[in-house]
C-alpha positions in Angstrom: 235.5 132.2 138.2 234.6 135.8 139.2 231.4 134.7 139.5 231.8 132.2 141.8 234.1 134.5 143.7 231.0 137.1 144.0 228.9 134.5 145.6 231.8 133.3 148.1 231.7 137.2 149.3 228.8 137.3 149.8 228.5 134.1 151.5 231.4 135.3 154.0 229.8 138.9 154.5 227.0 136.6 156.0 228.5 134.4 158.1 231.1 137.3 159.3 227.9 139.0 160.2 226.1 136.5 162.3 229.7 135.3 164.3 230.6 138.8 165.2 227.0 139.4 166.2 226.4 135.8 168.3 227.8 134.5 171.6 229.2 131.2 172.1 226.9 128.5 173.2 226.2 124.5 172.5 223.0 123.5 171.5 219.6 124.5 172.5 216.9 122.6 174.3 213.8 122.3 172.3 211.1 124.9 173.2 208.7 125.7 170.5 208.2 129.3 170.3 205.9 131.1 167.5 207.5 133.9 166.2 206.9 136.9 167.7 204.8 140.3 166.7 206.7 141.1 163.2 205.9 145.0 163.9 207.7 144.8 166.7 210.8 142.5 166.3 210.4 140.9 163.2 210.8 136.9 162.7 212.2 135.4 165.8 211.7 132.1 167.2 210.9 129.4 165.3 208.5 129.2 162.1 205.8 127.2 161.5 205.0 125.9 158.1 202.4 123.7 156.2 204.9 122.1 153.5 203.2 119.3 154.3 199.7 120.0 154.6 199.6 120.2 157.9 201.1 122.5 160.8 204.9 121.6 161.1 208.0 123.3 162.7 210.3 124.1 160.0 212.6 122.5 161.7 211.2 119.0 161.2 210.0 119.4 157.7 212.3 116.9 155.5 212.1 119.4 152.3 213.8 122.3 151.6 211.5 125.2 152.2 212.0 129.1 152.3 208.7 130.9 154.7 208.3 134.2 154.3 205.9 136.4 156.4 203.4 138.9 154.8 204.7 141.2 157.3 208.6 140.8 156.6 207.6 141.6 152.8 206.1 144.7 153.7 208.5 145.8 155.9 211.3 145.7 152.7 208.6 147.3 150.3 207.8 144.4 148.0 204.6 144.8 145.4 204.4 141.3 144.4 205.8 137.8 144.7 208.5 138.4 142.5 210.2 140.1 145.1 210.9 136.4 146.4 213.4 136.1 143.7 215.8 137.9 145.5 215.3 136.0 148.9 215.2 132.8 147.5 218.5 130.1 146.8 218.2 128.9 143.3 215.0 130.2 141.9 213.9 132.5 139.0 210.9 134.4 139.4 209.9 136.7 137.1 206.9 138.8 135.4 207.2 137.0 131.6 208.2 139.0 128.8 205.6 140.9 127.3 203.6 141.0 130.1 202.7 143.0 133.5 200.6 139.8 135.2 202.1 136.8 133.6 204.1 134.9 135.6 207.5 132.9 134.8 209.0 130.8 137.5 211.8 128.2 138.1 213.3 126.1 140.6 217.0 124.4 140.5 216.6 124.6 136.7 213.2 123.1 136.5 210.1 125.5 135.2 208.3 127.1 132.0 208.5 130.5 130.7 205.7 129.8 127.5 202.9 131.2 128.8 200.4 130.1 125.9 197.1 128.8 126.3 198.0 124.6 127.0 201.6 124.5 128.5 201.0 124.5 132.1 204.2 126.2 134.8 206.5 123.3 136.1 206.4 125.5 139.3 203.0 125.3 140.9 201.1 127.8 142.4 198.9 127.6 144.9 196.6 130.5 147.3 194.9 128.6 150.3 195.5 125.1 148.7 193.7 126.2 145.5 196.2 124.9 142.2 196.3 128.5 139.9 196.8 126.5 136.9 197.8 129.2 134.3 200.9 131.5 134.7 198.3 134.4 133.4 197.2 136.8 136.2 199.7 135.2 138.9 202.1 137.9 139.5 200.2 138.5 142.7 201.0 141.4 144.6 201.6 141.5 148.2 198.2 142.3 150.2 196.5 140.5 152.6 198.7 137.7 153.2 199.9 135.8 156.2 203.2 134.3 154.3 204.5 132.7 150.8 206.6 129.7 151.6 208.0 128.5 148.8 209.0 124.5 148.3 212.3 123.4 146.2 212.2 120.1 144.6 209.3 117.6 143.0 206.4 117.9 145.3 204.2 115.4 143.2 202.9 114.0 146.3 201.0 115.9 148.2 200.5 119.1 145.3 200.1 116.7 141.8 199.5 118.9 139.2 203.4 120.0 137.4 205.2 120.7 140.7 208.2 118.7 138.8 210.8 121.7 139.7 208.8 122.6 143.3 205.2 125.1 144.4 204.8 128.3 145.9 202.0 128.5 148.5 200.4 131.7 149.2 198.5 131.6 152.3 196.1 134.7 153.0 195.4 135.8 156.3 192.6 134.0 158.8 189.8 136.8 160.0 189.5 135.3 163.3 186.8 136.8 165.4 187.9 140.3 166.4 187.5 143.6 164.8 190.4 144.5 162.7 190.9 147.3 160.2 193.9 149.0 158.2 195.0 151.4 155.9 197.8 151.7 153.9 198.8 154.5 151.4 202.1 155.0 149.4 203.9 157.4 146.9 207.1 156.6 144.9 208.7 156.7 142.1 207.3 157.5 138.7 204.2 158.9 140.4 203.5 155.3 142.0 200.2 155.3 144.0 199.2 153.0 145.9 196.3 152.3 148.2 195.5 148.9 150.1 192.8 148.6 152.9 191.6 145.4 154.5 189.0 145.1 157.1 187.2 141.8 159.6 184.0 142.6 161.1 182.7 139.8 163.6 178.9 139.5 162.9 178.6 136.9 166.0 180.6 134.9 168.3 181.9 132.7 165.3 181.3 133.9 162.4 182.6 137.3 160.6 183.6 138.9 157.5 186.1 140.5 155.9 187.6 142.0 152.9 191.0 143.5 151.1 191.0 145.9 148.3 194.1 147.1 146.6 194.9 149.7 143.8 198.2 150.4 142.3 199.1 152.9 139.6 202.2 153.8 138.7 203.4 155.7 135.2 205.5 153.7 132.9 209.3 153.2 133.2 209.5 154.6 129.7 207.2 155.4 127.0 206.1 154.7 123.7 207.9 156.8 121.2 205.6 156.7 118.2 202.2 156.5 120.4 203.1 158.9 123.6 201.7 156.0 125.8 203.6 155.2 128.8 205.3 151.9 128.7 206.2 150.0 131.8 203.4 151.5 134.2 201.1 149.8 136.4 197.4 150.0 136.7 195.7 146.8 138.9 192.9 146.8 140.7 192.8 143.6 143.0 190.2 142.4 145.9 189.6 139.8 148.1 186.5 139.3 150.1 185.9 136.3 153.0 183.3 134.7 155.3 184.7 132.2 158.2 181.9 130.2 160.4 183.4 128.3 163.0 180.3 127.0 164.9 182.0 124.5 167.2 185.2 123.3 168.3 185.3 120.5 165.7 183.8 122.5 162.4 185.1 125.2 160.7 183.6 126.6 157.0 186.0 129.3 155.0 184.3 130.9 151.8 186.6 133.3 149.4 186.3 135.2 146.7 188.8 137.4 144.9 189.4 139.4 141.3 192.3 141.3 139.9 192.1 143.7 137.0 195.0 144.2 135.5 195.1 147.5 132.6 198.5 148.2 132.4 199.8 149.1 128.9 201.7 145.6 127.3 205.3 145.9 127.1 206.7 145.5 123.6 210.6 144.7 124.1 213.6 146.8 123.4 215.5 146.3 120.2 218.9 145.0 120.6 220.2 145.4 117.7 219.8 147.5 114.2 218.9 146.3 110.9 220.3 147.9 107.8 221.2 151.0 108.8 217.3 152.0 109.0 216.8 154.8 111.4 213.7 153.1 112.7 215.3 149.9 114.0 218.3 151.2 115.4 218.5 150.4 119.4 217.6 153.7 121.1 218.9 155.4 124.3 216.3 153.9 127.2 215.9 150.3 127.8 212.1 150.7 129.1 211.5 153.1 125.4 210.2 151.6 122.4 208.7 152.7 119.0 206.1 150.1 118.8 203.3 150.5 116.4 200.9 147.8 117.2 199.6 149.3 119.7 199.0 149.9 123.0 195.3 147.9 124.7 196.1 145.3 127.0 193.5 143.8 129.5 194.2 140.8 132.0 191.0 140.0 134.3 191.1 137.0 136.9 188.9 135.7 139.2 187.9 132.8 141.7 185.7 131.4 144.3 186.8 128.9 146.9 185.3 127.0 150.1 187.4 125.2 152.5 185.2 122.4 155.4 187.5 121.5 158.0 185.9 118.7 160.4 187.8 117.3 163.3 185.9 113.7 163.9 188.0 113.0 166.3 191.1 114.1 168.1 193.5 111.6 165.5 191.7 112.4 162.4 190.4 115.5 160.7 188.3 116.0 157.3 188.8 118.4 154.9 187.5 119.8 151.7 188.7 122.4 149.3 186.4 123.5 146.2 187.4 126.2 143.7 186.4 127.9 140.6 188.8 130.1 138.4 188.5 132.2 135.4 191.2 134.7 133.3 190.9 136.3 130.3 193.4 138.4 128.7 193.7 140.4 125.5 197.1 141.9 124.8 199.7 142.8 122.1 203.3 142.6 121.7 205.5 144.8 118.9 208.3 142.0 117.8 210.2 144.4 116.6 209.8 148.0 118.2 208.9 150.2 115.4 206.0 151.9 114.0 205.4 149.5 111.0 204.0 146.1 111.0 207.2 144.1 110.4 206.4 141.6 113.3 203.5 142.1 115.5 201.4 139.7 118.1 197.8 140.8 119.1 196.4 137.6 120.7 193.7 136.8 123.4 194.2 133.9 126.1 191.2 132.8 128.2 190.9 130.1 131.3 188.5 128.3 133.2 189.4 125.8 135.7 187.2 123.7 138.6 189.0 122.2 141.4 187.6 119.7 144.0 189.9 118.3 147.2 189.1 115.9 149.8 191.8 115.1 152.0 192.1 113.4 155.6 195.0 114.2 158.3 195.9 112.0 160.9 197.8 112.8 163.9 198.9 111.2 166.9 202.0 111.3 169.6 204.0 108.5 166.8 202.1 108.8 163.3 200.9 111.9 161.3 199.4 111.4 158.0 197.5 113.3 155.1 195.2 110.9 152.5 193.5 112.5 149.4 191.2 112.9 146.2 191.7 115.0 143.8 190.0 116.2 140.6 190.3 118.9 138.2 188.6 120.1 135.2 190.1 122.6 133.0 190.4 124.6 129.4 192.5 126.5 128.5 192.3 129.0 124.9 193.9 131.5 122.9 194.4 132.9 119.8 197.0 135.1 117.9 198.3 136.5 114.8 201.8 136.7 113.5 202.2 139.7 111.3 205.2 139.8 108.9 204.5 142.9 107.4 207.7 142.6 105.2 206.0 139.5 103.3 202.3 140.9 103.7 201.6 138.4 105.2 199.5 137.1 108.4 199.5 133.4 110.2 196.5 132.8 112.8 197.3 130.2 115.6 193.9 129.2 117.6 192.8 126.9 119.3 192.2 125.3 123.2 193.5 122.5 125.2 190.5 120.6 128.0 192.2 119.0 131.2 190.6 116.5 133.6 192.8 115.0 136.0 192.5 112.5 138.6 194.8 111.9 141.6 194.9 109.9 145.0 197.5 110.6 147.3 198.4 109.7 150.7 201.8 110.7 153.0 202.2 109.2 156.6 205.1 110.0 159.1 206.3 107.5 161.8 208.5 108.2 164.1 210.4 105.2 165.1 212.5 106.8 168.3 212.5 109.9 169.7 215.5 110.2 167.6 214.3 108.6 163.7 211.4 108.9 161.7 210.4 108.0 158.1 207.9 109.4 155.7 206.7 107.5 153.1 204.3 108.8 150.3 202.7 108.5 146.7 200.6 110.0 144.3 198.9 108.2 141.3 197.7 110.7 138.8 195.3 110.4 135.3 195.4 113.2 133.4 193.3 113.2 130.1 193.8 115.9 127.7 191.6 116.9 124.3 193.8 119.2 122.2 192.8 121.0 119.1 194.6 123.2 116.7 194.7 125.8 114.0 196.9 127.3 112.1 196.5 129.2 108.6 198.0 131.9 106.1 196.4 134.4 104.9 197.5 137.3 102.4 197.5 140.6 104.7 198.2 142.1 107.7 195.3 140.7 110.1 193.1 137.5 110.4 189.5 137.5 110.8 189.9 137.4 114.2 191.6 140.5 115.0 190.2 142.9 112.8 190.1 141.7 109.4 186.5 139.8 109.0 187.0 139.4 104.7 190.5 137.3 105.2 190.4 134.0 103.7 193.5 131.6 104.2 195.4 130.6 101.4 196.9 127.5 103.2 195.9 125.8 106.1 199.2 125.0 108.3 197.2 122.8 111.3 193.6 121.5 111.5 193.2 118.7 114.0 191.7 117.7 117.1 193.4 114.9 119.4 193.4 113.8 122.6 195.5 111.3 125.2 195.8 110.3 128.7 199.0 109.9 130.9 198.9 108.2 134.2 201.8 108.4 136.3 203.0 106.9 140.0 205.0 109.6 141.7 206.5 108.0 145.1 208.7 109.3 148.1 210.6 108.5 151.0 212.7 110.5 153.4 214.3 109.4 156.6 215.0 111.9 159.2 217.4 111.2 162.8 218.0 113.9 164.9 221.0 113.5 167.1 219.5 116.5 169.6 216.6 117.5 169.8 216.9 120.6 167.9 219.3 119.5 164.4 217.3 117.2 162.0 218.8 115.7 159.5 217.5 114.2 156.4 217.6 112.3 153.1 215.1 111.8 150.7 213.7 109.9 147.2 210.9 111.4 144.8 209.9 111.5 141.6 208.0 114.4 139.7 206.2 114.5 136.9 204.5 116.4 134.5 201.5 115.7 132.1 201.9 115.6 128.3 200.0 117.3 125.9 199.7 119.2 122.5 201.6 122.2 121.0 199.2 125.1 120.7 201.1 126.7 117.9 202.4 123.3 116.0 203.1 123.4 112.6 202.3 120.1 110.7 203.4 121.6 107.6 206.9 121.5 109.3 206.5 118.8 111.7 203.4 116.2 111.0 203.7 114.6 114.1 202.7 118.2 116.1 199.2 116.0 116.0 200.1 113.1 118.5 201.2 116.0 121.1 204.6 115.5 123.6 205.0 113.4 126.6 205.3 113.3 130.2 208.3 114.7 131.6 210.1 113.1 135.1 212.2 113.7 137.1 214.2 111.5 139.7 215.2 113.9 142.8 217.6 113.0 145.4 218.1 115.3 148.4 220.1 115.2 151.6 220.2 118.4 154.1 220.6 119.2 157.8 217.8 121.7 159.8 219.0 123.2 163.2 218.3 125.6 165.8 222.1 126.6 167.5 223.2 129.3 170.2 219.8 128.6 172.7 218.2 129.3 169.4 219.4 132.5 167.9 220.8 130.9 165.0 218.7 128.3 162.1 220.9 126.6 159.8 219.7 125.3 156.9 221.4 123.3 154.3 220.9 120.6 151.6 222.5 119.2 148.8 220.3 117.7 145.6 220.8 116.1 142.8 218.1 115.3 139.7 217.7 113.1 136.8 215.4 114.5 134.3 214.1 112.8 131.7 211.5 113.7 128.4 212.4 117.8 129.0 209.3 119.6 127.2 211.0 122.3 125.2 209.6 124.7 122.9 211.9 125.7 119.7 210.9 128.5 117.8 212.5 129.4 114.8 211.5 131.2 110.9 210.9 129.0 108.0 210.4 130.9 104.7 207.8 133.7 105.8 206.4 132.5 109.0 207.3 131.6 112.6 207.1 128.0 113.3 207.1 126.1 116.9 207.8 122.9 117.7 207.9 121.0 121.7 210.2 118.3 122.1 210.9 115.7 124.6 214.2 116.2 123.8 215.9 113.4 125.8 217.8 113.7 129.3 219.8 116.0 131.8 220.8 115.8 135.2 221.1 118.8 137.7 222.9 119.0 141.3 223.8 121.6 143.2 223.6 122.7 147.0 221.7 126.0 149.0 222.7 127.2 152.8 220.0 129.6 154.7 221.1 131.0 157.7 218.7 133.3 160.0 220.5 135.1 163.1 218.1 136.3 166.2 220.3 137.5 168.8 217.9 139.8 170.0 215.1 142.0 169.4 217.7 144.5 167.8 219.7 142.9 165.9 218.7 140.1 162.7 220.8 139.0 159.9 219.5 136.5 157.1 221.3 135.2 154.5 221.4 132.5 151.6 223.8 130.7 148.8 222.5 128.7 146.5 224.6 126.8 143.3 223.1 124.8 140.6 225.0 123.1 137.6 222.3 121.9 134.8 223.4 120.4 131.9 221.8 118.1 128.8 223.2 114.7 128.6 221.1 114.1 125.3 219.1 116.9 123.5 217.2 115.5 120.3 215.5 118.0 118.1 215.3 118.9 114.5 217.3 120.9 112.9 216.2 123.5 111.2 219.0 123.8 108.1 219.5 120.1 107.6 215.6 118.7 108.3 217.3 115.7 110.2 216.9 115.3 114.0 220.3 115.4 115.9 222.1 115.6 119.7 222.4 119.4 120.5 223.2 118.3 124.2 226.8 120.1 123.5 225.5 123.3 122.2 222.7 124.0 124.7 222.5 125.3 128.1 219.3 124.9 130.7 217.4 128.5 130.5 217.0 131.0 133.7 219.0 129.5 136.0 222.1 131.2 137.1 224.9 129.0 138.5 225.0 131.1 141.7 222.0 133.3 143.7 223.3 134.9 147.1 221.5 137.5 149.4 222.0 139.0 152.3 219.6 141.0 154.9 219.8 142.5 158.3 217.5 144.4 160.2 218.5 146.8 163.0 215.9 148.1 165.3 215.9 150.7 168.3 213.3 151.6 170.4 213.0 155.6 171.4 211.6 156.2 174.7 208.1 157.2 173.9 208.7 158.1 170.4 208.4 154.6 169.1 210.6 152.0 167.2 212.9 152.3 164.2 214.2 149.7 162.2 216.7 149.9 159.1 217.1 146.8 156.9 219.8 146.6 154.1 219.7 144.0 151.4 222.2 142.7 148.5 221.1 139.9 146.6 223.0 138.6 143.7 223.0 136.2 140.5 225.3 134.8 138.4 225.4 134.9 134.6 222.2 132.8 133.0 220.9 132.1 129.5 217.1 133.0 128.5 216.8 130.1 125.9 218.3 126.8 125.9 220.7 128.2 122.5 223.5 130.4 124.1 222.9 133.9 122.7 225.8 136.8 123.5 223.8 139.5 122.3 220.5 138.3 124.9 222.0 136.5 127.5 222.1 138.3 131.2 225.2 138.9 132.6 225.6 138.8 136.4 224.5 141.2 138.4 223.6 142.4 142.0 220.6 144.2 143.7 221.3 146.7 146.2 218.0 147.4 149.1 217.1 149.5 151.9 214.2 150.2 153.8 213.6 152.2 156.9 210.5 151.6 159.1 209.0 153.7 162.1 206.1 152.5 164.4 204.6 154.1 166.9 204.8 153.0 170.7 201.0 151.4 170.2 201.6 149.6 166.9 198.9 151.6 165.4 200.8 154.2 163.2 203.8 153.2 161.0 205.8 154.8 157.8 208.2 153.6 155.6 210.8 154.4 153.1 212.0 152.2 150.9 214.7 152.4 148.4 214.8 149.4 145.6 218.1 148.7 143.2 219.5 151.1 144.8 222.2 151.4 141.7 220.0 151.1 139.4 221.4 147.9 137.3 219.9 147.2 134.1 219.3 143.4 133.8 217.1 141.4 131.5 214.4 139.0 132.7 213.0 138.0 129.0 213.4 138.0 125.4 212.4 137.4 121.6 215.4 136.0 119.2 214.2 136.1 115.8 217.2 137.4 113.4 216.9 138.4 109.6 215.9 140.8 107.2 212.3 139.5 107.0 211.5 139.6 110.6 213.5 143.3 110.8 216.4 141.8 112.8 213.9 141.4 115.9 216.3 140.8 118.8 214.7 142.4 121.7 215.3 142.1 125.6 212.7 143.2 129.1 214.1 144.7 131.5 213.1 144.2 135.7 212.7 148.0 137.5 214.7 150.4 137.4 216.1 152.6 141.2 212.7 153.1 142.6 211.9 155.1 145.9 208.6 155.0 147.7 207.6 156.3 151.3 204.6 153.9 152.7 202.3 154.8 155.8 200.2 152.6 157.0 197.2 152.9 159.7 195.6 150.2 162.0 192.3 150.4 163.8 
């Protein structure tokens, strides 16, 4: 109850906010306005998004959809795309435990937080139309970037591959065919340095270049206790690098290639709780500390190449084509336990490769727009890692890789009836084939062959098979939309997601023999009803919908010890349903002035939950005894930027943020001692530009009250694993001053 009470505060601050700050007026007549200069008044007028692959007015999109500009990012001093947690109604979105680049990510309940090598993200991520298809290497930072818009709900149709819970679409900036340069620098904060520059050179009359580096260091949040490393810190290097040819009118040829290089120290997890009064494994004084003893290498490198052929044949119809190539590699560690001996440590490697090819074609006239499409992919996916229980001397490799090829056609078309009704109707039919083969073995010692012990022989071989099946799947949709005036659309609409099946990279047939036939699809049944609309001659966008999901065949991963090692086992353990509601509000009333706001609520629960149990070897209904994992019942935030301009001097602008969530579970078993508690995030940032635009600095204050609050976790209790409880923590109170140059 004092939860919900939180949220309905700050729902109220919000709304107090934009009625004290907006006249009286009745609705607007519709004028189209693109939003105007965001260094110099931020995001007025209306946005334009491509939910839908193609250009669309908010407004009129039938899905609920959250468009943030590069720009606006910048201004509040956010790195990376997690940052859109805290913007976002009813979404998780958070660098995975263990991990500085690995991304976890969910939508009204819907997502994955495994980031081994063959579980794909039920959250899709895509840059420019390209599917990233491993959660490795995506915590992209904030550089170069036109806006992230971020899609709630299945969005099978028109982005196929495991958006069952929704996508995020990162959309770079377009070089155009003017000279453009900038420079920006910052210090913060636990010696944060940071350093991006970006750069278009027209060559001719249509075609130019252009490029984006990035470097950010910053030393750890803590350190390492036992090793003196820092723990916590930062270290990426990140590029990007683009040709666009635009000959004629009609033809238009984008080439892109990019690479991140991540060598920030691993994080290893701070203990929770002590184990048998050893002085070693008691919980010590800093969250970001740790004793860790495995060591302190970690290496993430991604990369890609992508071309994008637009063609406009005629003035209704335009081809396109999207090719892309992507590889990651990473090599890491994570301490278990956080202490110098090896009573539970992970070294493991994860590699990627993936090859994408698009073809799509948009129609549009004055009644009917439309987008029909192929699409194939071709992907593996790899790993290995050890499981050290140094208490038993003993080691257990998992290896092994998973091959994807997937097929998909898709079209979506959009009538509109009246000037008042339209309907969408869409549908995506998708084959995805997968080849899965696994290993598992014991061996005596503290290492496998593959991570530093060449003589190791196993003394019992756990998993040994290859397999392979294919899942096709029909995802439809249909959404009606009437707008009463012309600027208030409102909308209902039908889907269904799905996501492919496929095999548990660290099964155990020992403990479960039928690990070898793999899991199933999951699917979900979405139902969604909202209401879009510009008010008060358009200084006030409304947003609000209201969902509800039935989700069937859940893929979750159980983890759990039997006798000396960890064993794993993915379920389709049976069926849930989810509703809930979200409100965005956005008030413009003038250059000076600009408050947003959102409130989002979702209630997840398991109406059947079939999985083994582990003390009676029987499979049971756990539907009453567990809970759906990272998804807080209640997310609220709250923004506003005020501006001046100084005669000559140039502009200030000063924006406070709160955002808060509710209580939420990391695993679907209910655990006091690692569950997160609710919390809120305090921001500020304070922006000057000069009177040309060309010259700006920046201070910006994050968590401003420093809240501790988890983001991840490890639960493996007992004497043999050394009690390893252990909890990652987001930043701590950070403070960095930004200046930034343009030429």
């Amino acid at each position: 109850m004092i939860q919900r009470t939180k949220a309905l505060r700050l729902l109220a601050a919000a709304t107090a906010l934009t009625t004290v700050a907006l006249p009286q007026a009745g609705f607007a007549q519709v004028a189209d306005t693109p939003a105007a200069d965001a260094s110099d008044a931020g995001d007025m007028g209306e946005i334009v998004v491509t939910a839908r692959r193609r250009e669309e007015s908010l407004i009129d999109v039938p899905i609920s959809v959250s468009a943030i500009s590069g720009d606006a990012l910048s201004r509040t001093g956010a790195i990376d795309i997690t940052t859109l947690q805290d913007k976002t109604p009813n979404m998780t979105l958070q660098v995975a435990r263990g991990s500085n680049s690995t991304l976890i990510a969910f939508i009204r309940g819907i997502g994955q937080q495994d980031p081994v090598w063959g579980f794909e993200p039920g959250v899709g991520l895509y840059v420019d139309d390209v599917y990233i298809a491993r959660p490795q290497g995506a915590v992209l930072d904030i550089f170069d970037i036109d806006r992230v818009e971020v899609l709630r709900g299945p969005q099978g149709t028109l982005y196929g591959r495991n958006t069952i819970g929704g996508a995020i679409k990162y959309v770079t900036r377009r070089l155009g065919h003017d000279f453009e340069a900038k420079v920006r620098a910052s210090y913060g904060s636990y010696n944060q340095r940071e350093v991006v520059a970006s750069v278009t050179v027209p060559l001719t009359d249509t075609f130019s270049i252009g490029g984006a580096v990035a470097y950010y260091k910053r030393d750890g949040f803590g350190r390492n206790l036992f090793t003196g490393a820092e723990h916590y810190n930062k270290d990426v290097l990140a590029g990007r690098v683009s040709a666009e040819w635009t000959p004629t009118d009609q033809l238009s040829v984008r080439l892109a290639a990019d690479e991140t290089r991540d060598n920030s120290n691993p994080r290893h997890g701070y203990r929770l709780l002590p184990n048998g009064g050893l002085p070693d494994f008691n919980p010590i004084g800093d969250v970001y500390d740790t004793r860790a003893g495995v060591g302190d290498d970690n290496k993430v490198v991604t990369k890609g190449v992508s071309g994008t052929i637009e063609y406009a044949a005629s003035d209704l119809l335009t081809l396109k084509s999207i090719t892309a190539y992507r590889k990651g590699h990473t090599d890491t560690v994570i301490d278990f336990d956080g202490t110098p001996g090896p009573v539970l440590d992970i070294p493991s490697f994860y590699k990627d490769h993936q090859f994408t090819q698009e073809f799509q074609a948009l129609l549009q006239s004055d009644r009917v727009q439309g987008v029909f499409g192929l699409y194939y992919l071709n992907g593996s996916a790899s790993g290995a890692f050890d499981t050290v229980i140094g208490n038993a001397n003993l080691t257990t490799l998992t290896s092994g890789d998973v091959d994807t090829k997937s097929y998909a056609a898709f079209a979506d078309v959009s009538v509109k009836l009246s000037d008042q009704f339209s309907v969408s109707v869409g549908g995506r039919y998708t084959s995805d084939k997968r080849e899965g083969t696994v290993f598992r073995a014991d061996y005596l010692g503290l290492r496998s062959p593959l991570f530093g012990r060449p003589t190791a022989v196993p003394f019992r071989i756990r998993t040994d098979y290859t397999n392979s099946r294919t899942d096709k799947k029909f995802t439809p949709r249909l959404s009606l939309s009437y707008k009463p005036v012309e600027d208030v659309n409102l909308y209902a609409s039908w889907s269904r997601g799905y996501k492919s099946g496929g095999f548990d990279p660290r099964g155990d047939a020992i403990f479960t023999p039928g690990t070898v036939n793999g899991y199933k699809p999951e699917t979900v049944t979405a139902y969604e009803a909202g209401m879009k609309g510009a008010f008060l001659d358009r200084t006030l966008f409304v947003n609000v919908a209201g969902f509800y999901s039935d989700y069937k065949d859940q893929q979750v991963t159980t983890q759990f010890l039997s006798g000396a090692t960890v064993v794993s086992s993915v379920d389709n353990v049976g069926k849930s349903r989810i509703y809930g509601w979200e409100l965005e509000l956005r008030a413009v009333p003038d250059r000076d002035f600009q408050v947003q706001a959102s409130v989002g609520y979702t209630n997840a629960k398991f109406k059947e939950f079939l999985t083994l149990d582990p003390l009676t070897l029987k499979v049971r209904d756990f539907a009453d005894e567990r809970v759906f994992q990272n998804t807080p019942k209640y997310t609220a935030n709250v923004s506003a930027t005020l501006g001046h301009d100084f005669d000559g001097l140039g502009r200030v602008t000063i924006t406070p943020a709160l955002s808060f969530r509710s209580g939420y579970s990391l695993f679907e078993v209910p655990n006091p001692v690692l569950d997160q508690k609710a919390y809120e995030l305090v921001d500020l940032s304070i922006v000057w530009t000069s009177p040309d635009k060309r010259f700006s600095i920046s201070g910006h204050g994050r968590n401003l009250f420093d809240r501790k609050y988890r983001v991840g976790g490890y639960n493996f209790p007992g004497a043999l694993t050394g009690n390893s409880v252990i909890g990652f923590y987001g930043p701590p109170r950070t403070f960095t001053v930004t200046g930034e140059v343009r030429f």
